[in-house]
C-alpha angles and dihedrals in degrees: 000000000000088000096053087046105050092043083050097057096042083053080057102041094054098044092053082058100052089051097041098032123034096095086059093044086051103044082042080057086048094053087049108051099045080048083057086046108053091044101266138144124242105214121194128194139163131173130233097340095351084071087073083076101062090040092056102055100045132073097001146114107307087341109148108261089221101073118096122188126219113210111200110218108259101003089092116109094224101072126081142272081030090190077078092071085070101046094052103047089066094059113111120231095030087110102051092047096052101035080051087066094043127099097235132136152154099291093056132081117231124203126201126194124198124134099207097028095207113111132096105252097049084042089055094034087067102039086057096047089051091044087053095046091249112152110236129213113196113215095190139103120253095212099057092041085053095056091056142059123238119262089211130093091242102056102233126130119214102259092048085064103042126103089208127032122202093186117190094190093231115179121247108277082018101234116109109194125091104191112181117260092025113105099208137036120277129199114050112216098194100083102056087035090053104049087047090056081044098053092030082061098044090049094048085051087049096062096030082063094046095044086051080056084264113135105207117232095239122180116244110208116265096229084065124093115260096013098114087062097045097042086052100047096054088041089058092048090051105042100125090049097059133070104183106056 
C-alpha cells in the first residue's frame, strides 16, 4: 500500500511542478545557456542533503560537462558523524570563506539548493554572489521556506535573495506519508523532484545552445565503447571551463 502511495504523491509532485514551473525552469535554461555563451561557468552547491543535488548533475552519464559543484567542508553526507552537516550549515562566515577561493565571478551563474532556505551558508551563499554580481539560481520550495523563520541574522530566507526560483513546491517537513502508528511523516519528495527540475533545465540548455550552432560538451558513460575517448577529449577542450577534473 506505502509504495503505491508514495509513487502516487511524486506523480503528483511533479506534476504540480510542471504546471506551476516550467516558465521558471525555462527562463533558469535561458540564464544558462547565455552564461555558456558569453563564456561563462555554471556553480552548484547544497549543504547536508541539498548537496545530492550538486553530485547528481555533474560527471556523469549524459550529464552536461559545464557544470561545476561546490562542496562545502563538512556539509557532505559521507563523512561521519553526519548530525555535523547541520550544524555546520548554520555557521556564519562558511560561505564567504569558501566563495572567496572559488573561481567565480560576474559572468557565472551560481545555483544554490536548499529545500527549507533557512539556514545561514545558503543564505550567505547568495548575499555574496549578489554582492559580487553573480547571477543566483534558487533550487528550494517556497512553501516549506514560508513556514519557517530564517536562521540568519537578516532575516532573509534563500528564495527571498535569488534573481531565479526553481521552486519544487516541497511540503513543510518534506515528507509526505502519514502511516498509522508512526508518529511523524516518512518519504521525503524533494530529492527525486528536484533533480527532475536539475536535469529538465540542462536539457533544455543543451538544446537552447544547439539550437544557437553550439554543440554542448555532454558526458558519455564510461561503461559505453568509445566513451573514454570521447570523455577525455571534451574534458581536454574544456578544460578552463571546469574545476573539478
Amino acid at each position: 500500500m506505502q509504495v503505491e502511495r508514495y509513487f502516487a504523491a511524486v506523480r503528483d509532485a511533479l506534476d504540480e511542478v510542471l504546471n506551476t514551473q516550467k516558465q521558471a525552469m525555462e527562463q533558469v535554461a535561458e540564464l544558462l545557456a547565455d552564461t555558456v555563451k558569453r563564456g561563462g561557468v555554471i556553480y552548484i552547491a547544497g549543504c547536508s542533503h541539498s548537496s545530492i543535488f550538486a553530485q547528481e548533475v555533474f560527471y556523469r552519464a549524459g550529464g552536461f560537462m559545464l557544470v561545476n559543484p561546490i562542496f562545502l567542508p563538512g556539509m557532505t553526507l559521507e563523512t561521519p558523524p553526519v548530525s555535523r552537516t547541520s550544524k555546520f550549515e548554520r555557521i556564519s562566515g562558511i560561505a564567504e570563506a569558501v566563495l572567496s577561493e572559488t573561481p567565480i565571478g560576474k559572468n557565472d551563474v551560481l545555483i544554490i539548493a536548499s529545500v527549507s532556505g533557512r539556514n545561514d551558508v545558503p543564505v550567505e551563499m547568495a548575499q555574496w554572489a549578489r554582492e559580487h554580481g553573480v547571477k543566483v539560481a534558487a533550487l528550494t520550495s517556497t512553501l516549506y521556506s514560508q513556514n519557517v523563520r530564517s536562521r540568519h541574522k537578516s532575516g532573509k530566507r534563500l528564495f527571498e535573495l535569488a534573481d531565479y526560483i526553481l521552486d519544487m513546491r516541497t511540503p513543510f517537513g518534506d515528507a509526505v506519508l502519514d502511516i498509522e502508528g508512526l508518529p511523524v511523516k516518512t518519504a521525503a519528495t524533494s530529492t527525486v523532484v528536484g533533480v527532475t527540475m536539475l536535469h529538465a533545465v540542462i536539457s533544455e540548455t543543451i538544446q537552447k545552445l544547439l539550437d544557437s550552432g553550439i554543440t554542448p560538451p555532454v558526458f558519455m558513460s564510461g561503461n559505453l565503447d568509445g566513451a573514454d575517448e570521447h570523455n577525455q577529449r571534451i574534458l581536454k577542450q574544456y578544460k578552463d571551463k571546469i574545476t573539478y577534473a
